[in-house]
C-alpha positions, 0 to 999 in steps of 0.5 A, spaced: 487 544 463 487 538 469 494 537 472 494 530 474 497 529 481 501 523 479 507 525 481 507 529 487 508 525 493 502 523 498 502 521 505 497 516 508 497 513 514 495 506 516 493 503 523 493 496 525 487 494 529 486 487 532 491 484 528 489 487 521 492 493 518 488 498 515 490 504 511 487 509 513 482 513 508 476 516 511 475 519 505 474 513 500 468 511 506 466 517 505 465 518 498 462 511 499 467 507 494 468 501 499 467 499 505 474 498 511 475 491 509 477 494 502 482 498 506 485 492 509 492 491 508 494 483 506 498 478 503 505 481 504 503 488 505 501 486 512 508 484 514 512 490 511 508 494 515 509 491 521 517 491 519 516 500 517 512 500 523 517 497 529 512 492 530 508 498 532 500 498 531 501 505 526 506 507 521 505 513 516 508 513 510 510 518 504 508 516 498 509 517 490 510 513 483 517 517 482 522 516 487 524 523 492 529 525 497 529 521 503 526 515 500 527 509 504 525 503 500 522 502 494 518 497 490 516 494 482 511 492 480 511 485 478 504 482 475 497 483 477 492 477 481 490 476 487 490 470 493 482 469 492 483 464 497 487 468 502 483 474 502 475 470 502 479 467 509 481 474 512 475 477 510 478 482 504 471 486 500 471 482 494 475 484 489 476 482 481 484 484 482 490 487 485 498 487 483 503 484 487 510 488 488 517 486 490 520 491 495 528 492 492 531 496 497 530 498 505 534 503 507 539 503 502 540 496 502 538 492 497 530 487 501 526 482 497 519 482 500 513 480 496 507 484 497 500 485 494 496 491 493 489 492 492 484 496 487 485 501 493 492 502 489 488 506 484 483 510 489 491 513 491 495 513 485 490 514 480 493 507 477 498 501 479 505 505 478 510 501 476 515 503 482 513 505 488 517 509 493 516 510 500 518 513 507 516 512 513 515 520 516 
């Protein structure tokens, strides 16, 4: 019997080079599902990023659809689409869709950013989750 990983926590890192966030998944390269202009972190995800980060140019972050123990913020699901127009002018790989998250809480305090998130989102996840919560580590 498969046990999904749904629900563990997972860590993935994210690196900022030349202005532009990427996560950081070698082994989506690898397996060759996409090329590093899919792994770009745009239209929101880019600024929340800098935010987590300290304005830094890397951040890992603990990940998981359920919420956990030191959790420092957490974002809904609030419809799928996609900026066409934004991510051809940043140079995004081609994508079909995405869904936009609306951060709720950061560090206990209740924060209102909206941000999208790529196909990619299902490479990690296994899906879009309706939540997601995070921690930097």
């Amino acid at each position: 019997m498969h046990t999904s990983t749904m629900t563990s926590v997972q860590v993935l890192g994210f690196i900022k080079e030349q202005g532009i966030w990427y996560a950081d998944l070698p082994q989506f390269l690898e397996q060759g599902l996409g090329t590093k202009a899919n792994l770009m972190m745009v239209d929101g995800a880019d600024t929340f990023l800098d935010l987590l980060s300290g304005n830094t140019s890397k951040v890992t972050l603990k990940i998981s659809p359920e919420p956990f123990k030191g959790q420092q913020t957490w974002m809904k699901k609030f419809r799928k689409g996609l900026n066409q127009q934004l991510l051809e002018l940043i140079g995004h790989a081609p994508v079909d869709y995405g869904a936009y998250y609306q951060v709720k809480e950061l560090h206990g305090k209740p924060h209102d950013h909206q941000l999208w998130l790529c196909p990619v989102t299902e490479y990690v996840f296994g899906s879009y989750p309706d939540e997601i919560y995070a921690a930097v580590v």
